[in-house]
C-alpha positions as CSV (number, residue, x, y, z in Angstrom):
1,X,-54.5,-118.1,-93.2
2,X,-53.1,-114.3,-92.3
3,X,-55.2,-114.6,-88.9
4,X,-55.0,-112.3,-86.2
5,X,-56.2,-112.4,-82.6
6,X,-57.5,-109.4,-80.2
7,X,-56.1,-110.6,-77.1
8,X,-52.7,-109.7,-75.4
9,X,-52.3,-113.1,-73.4
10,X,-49.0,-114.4,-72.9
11,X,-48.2,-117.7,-71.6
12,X,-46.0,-117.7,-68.9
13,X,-42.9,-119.6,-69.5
14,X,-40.2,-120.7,-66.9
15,X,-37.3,-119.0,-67.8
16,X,-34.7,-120.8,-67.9
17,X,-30.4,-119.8,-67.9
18,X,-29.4,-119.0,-70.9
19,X,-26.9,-117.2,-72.6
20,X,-28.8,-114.4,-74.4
21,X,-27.6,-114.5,-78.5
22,X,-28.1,-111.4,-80.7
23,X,-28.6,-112.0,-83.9
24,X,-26.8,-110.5,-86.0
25,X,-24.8,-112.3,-88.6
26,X,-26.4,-115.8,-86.7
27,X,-23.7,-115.0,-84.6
28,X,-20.9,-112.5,-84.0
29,X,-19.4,-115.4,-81.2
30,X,-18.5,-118.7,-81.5
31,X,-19.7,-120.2,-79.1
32,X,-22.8,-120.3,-76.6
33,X,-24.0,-121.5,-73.4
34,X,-26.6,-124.2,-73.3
35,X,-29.4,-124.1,-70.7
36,X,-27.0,-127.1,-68.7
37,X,-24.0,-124.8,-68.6
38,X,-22.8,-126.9,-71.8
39,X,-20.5,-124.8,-74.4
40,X,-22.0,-125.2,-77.8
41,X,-20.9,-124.2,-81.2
42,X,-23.3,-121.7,-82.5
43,X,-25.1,-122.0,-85.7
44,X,-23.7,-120.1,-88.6
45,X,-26.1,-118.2,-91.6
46,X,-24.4,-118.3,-95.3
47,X,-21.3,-118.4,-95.6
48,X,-19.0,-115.7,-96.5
49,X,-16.0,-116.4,-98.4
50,X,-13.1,-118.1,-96.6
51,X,-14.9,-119.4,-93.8
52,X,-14.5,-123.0,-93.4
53,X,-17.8,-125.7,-93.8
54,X,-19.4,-126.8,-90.5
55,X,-18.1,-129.2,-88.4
56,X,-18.8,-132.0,-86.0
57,X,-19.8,-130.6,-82.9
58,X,-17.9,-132.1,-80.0
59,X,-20.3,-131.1,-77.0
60,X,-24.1,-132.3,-76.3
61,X,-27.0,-130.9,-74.6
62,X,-27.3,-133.4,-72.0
63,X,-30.3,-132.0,-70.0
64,X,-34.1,-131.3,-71.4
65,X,-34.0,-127.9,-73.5
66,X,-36.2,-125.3,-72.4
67,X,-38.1,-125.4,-75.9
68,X,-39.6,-129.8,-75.3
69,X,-41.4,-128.6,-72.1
70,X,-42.4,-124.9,-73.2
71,X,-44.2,-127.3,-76.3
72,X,-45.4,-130.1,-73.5
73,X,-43.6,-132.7,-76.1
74,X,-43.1,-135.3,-73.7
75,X,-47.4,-135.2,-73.3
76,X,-47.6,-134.5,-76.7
77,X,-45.8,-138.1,-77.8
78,X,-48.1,-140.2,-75.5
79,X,-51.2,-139.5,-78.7
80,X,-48.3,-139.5,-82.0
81,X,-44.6,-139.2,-82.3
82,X,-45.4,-138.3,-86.1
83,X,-44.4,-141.7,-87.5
84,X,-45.6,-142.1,-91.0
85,X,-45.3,-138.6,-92.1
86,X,-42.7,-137.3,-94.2
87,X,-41.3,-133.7,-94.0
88,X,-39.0,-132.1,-96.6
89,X,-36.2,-129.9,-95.6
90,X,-36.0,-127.2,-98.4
91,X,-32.6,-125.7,-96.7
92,X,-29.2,-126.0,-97.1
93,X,-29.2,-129.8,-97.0
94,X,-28.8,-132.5,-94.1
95,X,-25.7,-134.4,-93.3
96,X,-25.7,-138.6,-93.8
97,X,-24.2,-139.2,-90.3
98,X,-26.4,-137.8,-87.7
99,X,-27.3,-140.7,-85.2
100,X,-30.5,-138.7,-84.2
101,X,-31.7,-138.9,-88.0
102,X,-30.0,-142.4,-88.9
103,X,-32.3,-144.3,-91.2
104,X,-34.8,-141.7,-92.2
105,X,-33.2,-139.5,-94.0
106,X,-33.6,-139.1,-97.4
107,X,-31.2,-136.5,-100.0
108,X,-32.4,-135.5,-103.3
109,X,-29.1,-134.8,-105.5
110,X,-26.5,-132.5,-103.7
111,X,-28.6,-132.3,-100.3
112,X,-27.2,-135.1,-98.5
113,X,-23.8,-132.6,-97.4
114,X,-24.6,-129.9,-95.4
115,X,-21.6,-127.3,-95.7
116,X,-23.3,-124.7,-93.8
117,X,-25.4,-126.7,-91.2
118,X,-28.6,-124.8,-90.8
119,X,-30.8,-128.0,-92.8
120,X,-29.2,-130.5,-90.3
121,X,-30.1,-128.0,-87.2
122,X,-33.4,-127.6,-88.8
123,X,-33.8,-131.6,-89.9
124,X,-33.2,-131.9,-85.8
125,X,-35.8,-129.8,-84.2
126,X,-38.2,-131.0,-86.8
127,X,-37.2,-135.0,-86.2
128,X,-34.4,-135.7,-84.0
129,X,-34.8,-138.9,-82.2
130,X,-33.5,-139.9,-78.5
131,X,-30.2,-140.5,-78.4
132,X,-28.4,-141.4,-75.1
133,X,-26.4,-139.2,-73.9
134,X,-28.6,-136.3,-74.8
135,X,-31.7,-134.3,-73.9
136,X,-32.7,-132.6,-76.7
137,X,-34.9,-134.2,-79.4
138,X,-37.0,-133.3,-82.2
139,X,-40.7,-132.4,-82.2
140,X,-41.6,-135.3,-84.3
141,X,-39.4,-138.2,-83.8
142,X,-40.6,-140.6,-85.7
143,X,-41.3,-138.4,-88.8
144,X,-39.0,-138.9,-91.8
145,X,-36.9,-136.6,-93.6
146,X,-37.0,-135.6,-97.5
147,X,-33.7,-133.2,-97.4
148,X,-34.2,-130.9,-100.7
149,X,-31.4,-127.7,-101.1
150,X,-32.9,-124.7,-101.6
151,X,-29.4,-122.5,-101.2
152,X,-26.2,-123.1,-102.6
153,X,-23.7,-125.0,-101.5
154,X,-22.5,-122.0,-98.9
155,X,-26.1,-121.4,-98.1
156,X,-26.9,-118.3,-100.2
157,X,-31.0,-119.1,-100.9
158,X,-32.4,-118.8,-103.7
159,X,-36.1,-118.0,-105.0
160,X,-36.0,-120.1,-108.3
161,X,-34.5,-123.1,-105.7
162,X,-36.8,-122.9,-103.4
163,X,-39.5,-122.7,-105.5
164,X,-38.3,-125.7,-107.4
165,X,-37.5,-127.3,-104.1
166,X,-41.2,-126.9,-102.8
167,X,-42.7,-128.4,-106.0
168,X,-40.2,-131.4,-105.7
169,X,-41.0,-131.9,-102.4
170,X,-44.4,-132.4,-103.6
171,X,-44.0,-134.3,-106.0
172,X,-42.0,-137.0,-103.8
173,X,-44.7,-137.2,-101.8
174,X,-44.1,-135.2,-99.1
175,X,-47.2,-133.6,-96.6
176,X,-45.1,-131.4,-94.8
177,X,-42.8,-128.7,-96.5
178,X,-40.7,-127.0,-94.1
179,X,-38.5,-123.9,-95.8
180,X,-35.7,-122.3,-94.3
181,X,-35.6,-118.8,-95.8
182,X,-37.5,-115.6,-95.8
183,X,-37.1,-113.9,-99.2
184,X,-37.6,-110.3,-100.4
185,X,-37.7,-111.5,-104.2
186,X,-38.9,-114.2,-105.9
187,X,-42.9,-113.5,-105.3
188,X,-44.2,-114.9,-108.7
189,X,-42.4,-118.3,-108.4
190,X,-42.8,-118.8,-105.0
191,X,-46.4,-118.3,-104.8
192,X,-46.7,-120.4,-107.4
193,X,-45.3,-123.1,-105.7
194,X,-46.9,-122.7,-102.6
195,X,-50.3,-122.5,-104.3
196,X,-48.8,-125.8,-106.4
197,X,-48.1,-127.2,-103.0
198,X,-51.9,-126.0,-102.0
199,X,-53.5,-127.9,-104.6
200,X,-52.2,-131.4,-103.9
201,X,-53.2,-131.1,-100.2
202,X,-49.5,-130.2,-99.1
203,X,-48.4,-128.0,-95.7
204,X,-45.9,-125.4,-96.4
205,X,-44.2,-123.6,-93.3
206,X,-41.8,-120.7,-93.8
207,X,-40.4,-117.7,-91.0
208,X,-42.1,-114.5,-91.6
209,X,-39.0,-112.9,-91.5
210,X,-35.3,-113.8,-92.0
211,X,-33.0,-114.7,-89.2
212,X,-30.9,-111.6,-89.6
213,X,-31.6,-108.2,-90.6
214,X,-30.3,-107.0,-94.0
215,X,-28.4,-103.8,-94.1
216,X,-30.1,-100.6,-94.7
217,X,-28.1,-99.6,-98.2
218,X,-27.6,-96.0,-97.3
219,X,-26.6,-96.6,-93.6
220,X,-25.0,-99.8,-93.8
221,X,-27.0,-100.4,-90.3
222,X,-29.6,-103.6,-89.6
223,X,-33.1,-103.0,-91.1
224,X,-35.5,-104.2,-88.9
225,X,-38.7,-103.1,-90.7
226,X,-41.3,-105.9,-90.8
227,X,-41.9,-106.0,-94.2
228,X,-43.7,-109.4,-96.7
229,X,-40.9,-111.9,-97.0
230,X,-41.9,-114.8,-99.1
231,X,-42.7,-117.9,-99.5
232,X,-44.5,-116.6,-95.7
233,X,-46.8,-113.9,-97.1
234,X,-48.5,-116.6,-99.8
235,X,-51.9,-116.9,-98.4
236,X,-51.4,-120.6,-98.1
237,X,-48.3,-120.5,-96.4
238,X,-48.1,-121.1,-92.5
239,X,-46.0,-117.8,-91.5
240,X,-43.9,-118.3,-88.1
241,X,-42.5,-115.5,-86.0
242,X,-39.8,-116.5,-82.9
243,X,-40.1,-116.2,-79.1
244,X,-36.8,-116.9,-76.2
245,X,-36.9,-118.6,-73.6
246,X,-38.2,-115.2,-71.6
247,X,-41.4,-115.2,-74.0
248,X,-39.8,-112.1,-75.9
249,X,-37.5,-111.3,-78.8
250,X,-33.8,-111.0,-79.9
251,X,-34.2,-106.0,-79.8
252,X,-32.4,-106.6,-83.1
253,X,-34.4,-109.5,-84.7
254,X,-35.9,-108.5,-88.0
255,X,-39.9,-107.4,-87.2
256,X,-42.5,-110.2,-88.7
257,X,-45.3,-109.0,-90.7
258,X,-48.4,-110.5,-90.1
259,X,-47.1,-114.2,-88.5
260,X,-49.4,-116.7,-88.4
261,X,-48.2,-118.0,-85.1
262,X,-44.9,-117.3,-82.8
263,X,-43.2,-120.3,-81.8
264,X,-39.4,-120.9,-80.2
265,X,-37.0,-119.7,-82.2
266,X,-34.3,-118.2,-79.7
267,X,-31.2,-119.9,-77.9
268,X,-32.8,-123.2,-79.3
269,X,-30.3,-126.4,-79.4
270,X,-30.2,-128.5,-82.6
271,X,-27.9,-131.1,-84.1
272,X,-24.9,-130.5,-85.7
273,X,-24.1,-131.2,-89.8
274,X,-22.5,-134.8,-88.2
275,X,-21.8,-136.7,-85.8
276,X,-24.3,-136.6,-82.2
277,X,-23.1,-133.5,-81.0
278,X,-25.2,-129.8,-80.9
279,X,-25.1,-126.1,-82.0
280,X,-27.3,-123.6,-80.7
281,X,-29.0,-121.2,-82.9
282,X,-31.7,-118.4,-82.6
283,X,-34.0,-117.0,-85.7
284,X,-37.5,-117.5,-87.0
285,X,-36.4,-120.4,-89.3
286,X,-36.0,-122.2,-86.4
287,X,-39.8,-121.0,-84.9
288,X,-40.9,-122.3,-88.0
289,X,-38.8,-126.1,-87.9
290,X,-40.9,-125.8,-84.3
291,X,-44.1,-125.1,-86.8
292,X,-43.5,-127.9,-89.2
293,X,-42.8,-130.4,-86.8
294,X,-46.1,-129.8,-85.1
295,X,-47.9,-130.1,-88.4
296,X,-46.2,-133.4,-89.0
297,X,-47.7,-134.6,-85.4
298,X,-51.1,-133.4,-86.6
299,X,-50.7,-135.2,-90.3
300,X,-49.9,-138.5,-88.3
301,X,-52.6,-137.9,-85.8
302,X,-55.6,-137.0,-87.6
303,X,-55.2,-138.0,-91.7
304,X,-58.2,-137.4,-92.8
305,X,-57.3,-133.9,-92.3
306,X,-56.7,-131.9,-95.4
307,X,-53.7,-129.7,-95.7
308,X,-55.9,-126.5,-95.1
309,X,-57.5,-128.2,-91.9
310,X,-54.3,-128.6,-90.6
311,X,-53.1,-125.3,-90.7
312,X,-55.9,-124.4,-88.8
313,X,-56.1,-126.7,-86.4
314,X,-52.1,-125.2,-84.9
315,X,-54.1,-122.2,-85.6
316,X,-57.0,-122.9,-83.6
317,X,-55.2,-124.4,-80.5
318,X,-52.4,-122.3,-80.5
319,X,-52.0,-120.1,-77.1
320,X,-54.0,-116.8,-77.7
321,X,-51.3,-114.0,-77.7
322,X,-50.1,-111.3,-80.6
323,X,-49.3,-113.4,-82.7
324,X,-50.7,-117.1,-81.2
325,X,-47.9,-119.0,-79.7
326,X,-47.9,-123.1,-81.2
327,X,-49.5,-125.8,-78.6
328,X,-48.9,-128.7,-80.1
329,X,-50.2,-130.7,-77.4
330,X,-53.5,-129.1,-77.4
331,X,-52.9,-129.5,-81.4
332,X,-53.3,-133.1,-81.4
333,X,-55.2,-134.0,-78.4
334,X,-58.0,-131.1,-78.5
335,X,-61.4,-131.9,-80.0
336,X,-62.7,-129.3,-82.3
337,X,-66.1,-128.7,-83.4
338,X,-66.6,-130.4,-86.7
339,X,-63.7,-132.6,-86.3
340,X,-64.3,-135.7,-88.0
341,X,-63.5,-139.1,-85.5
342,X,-63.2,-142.0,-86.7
343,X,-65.7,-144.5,-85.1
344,X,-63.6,-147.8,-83.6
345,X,-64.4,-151.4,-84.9
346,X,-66.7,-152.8,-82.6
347,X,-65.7,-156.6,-81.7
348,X,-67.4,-159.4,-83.5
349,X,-71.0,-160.6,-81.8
350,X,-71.0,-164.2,-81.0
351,X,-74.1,-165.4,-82.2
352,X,-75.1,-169.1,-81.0
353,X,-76.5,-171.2,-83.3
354,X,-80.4,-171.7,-83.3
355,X,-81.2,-175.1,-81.9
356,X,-82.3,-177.8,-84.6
357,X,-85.6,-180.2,-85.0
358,X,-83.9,-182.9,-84.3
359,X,-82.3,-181.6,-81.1
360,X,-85.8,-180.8,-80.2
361,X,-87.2,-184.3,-80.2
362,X,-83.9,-186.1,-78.0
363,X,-84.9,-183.1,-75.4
364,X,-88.5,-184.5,-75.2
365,X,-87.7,-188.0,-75.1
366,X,-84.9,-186.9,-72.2
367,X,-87.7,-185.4,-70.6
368,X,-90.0,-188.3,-70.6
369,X,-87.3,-190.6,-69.2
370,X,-86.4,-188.3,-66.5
371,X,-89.7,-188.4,-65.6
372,X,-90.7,-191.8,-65.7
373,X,-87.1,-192.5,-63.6
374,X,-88.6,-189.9,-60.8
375,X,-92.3,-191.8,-60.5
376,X,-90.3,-195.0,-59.8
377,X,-88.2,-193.8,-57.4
378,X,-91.3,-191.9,-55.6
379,X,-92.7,-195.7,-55.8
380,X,-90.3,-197.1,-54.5
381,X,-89.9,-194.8,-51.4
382,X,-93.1,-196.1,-50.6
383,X,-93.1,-199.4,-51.2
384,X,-89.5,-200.6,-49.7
385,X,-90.0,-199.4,-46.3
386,X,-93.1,-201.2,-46.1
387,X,-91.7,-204.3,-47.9
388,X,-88.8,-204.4,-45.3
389,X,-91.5,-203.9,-42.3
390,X,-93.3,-207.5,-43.1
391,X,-90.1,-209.2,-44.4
392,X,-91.3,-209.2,-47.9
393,X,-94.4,-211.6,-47.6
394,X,-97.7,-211.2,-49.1
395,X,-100.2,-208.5,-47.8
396,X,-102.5,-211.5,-47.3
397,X,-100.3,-213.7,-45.9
């Protein structure tokens, strides 16, 4: 899936008025502007110590983000809203009481708190339903959520966690695995998963790099070599890079090596860890929540599709640039050679029944009396005028 395409095409993209966010440590300020002038909290990485959990955020996103109409979601839902599809959220978990997610949401063992609030962000781009009051909403709102923590409780990831989150996800059922970090170490176990996750027809998504650059250990400045991060670099994965609303990235993002696809990842607006307010975040986790809620719309749409075929039907459709950029309204809507189509049910024939013998003989005798009835009335066209013109006597008389 490490595919790579020779032309330089980039899609124009309204640009709309953002606050630009660096990204380093996801984010030095508190606080950002929304596309609507709205003052949102701004999404936090792990945790250090002393800093307080996530809270509620008290402001919305009241007009349409700039990421739903870069993606053509509003076309997109006409064909699948990704109902019957369910994604799991390998992250730092996804809160209980978030009215975009209320009712689909499911929380394997610790996952259903979300200290930090990066799964809940990420459980809302991937899922977030209408709300009123609000313009943001997920990619695929209808999908539902399998919340799985692959951090601890202050967000730190793991490798062994995630690993054991992707298998578990699996496991439950899930078709569409969306994790949240990019990791250095942990290449054994994670590809193992991934290729776990391969073999029972499941779509893993990861970012092909982390959100924020690590520190170079003998400068103490950000390293933004593109280097393999896993689970991305498994072969099997679906690596996603980040674009702004501007088409470009963050100078100091991290550099992706070998993405799959580029999809929004910068000043993007998410839900909170509670309650129906937003945060605004920027990173190439969020590119790839973009990623995995596409694939859910693709799983729902076409599910005779195997996990592979998936993968490279975003690939396939995606906007031809370095890397593609995701189109998941061509994604679901485009017909691609080989594509199996399932034929529609033609309606029943009504076939009348053949006549009978005996239905055969009353039309005969019908006919004969109809015709005997027509002679005597020919008759007696002739014979009553006449009668009438001698007063009815004899022809003799």
């Amino acid at each position: 899936m490490r595919r790579a395409t020779s032309r330089t095409v980039r899609r124009c993209l309204s640009v709309t008025a953002v606050v630009a966010l660096t990204v380093g440590p996801l984010l030095a300020t508190p606080s950002a502007m929304a596309a609507d002038g709205v003052e949102l909290p701004v999404l936090a990485g792990p945790l250090a110590d002393g800093d307080t959990c996530a809270k509620a955020s008290g402001q919305r996103a009241e007009t349409t983000p700039w990421t739903l109409t870069t993606l053509q979601l509003p076309r997109t839902w006409r064909l699948t809203e990704g109902e019957g599809v369910t994604v799991a959220v390998v992250d730092t978990g996804v809160g209980g009481n978030i009215p975009a997610l209320r009712g689909r949401v499911t929380a394997l063992g610790a996952a259903g708190y979300d200290c930090v609030g990066h799964g809940s962000f990420a459980a809302g781009v991937i899922a977030a339903a209408p709300v009123d009051g609000s313009g943001f909403v997920g990619v695929a709102p209808k999908a539902r959520v399998l919340a799985i923590r692959g951090t601890d409780e202050r967000g730190t990831p793991d490798a062994d966690l995630v690993a054991s989150g992707i298998r578990t996800a699996v496991d439950q059922g899930s078709e569409v695995v969306y994790v949240a970090n990019a990791l250095l170490a942990g290449r054994a176990q994670l590809t193992s998963a991934v290729e776990y996750a391969a073999s029972h027809d499941v779509v893993v998504v990861a970012p092909a790099a982390p959100d924020t650059a690590p520190e170079d250990p003998d400068s103490g400045a950000a390293d933004t070599t593109a280097r393999p991060y896993f689970p991305a670099f498994v072969a099997q994965a679906l690596s996603v890079s980040d674009y702004g609303p501007d088409g470009t990235r963050p100078e100091k993002a991290p550099e992706p090596f070998a993405a799959d696809m580029a999809a929004p990842g910068d000043t993007v607006v998410g839900t909170g860890p509670s309650g129906g307010g937003h945060y605004i975040g920027t990173g190439s986790s969020l590119a790839a929540a973009h990623a995995a809620g596409a694939a859910v719309l693709v799983r729902a749409r076409y599910p005779e599709l195997t996990a592979a075929e998936v993968v490279d039907r975003l690939q396939s459709t995606a906007y031809p640039a370095v890397p593609p950029r995701l189109d998941p309204y061509a994604a679901v809507s485009v017909l691609l050679p080989g594509t199996r189509v399932r034929a529609a049910t033609p309606p029943a024939a009504h076939v009348v029944p053949s006549a009978s013998a005996d239905s055969g003989r009353r039309a005969v005798v019908i006919a004969v009396i109809g015709g005997v009835l027509v002679v005597l009335l020919a008759a007696a066209a002739v014979v009553v005028p006449r009668g009438r013109a001698r007063g009815w006597r004899p022809a003799g008389g």
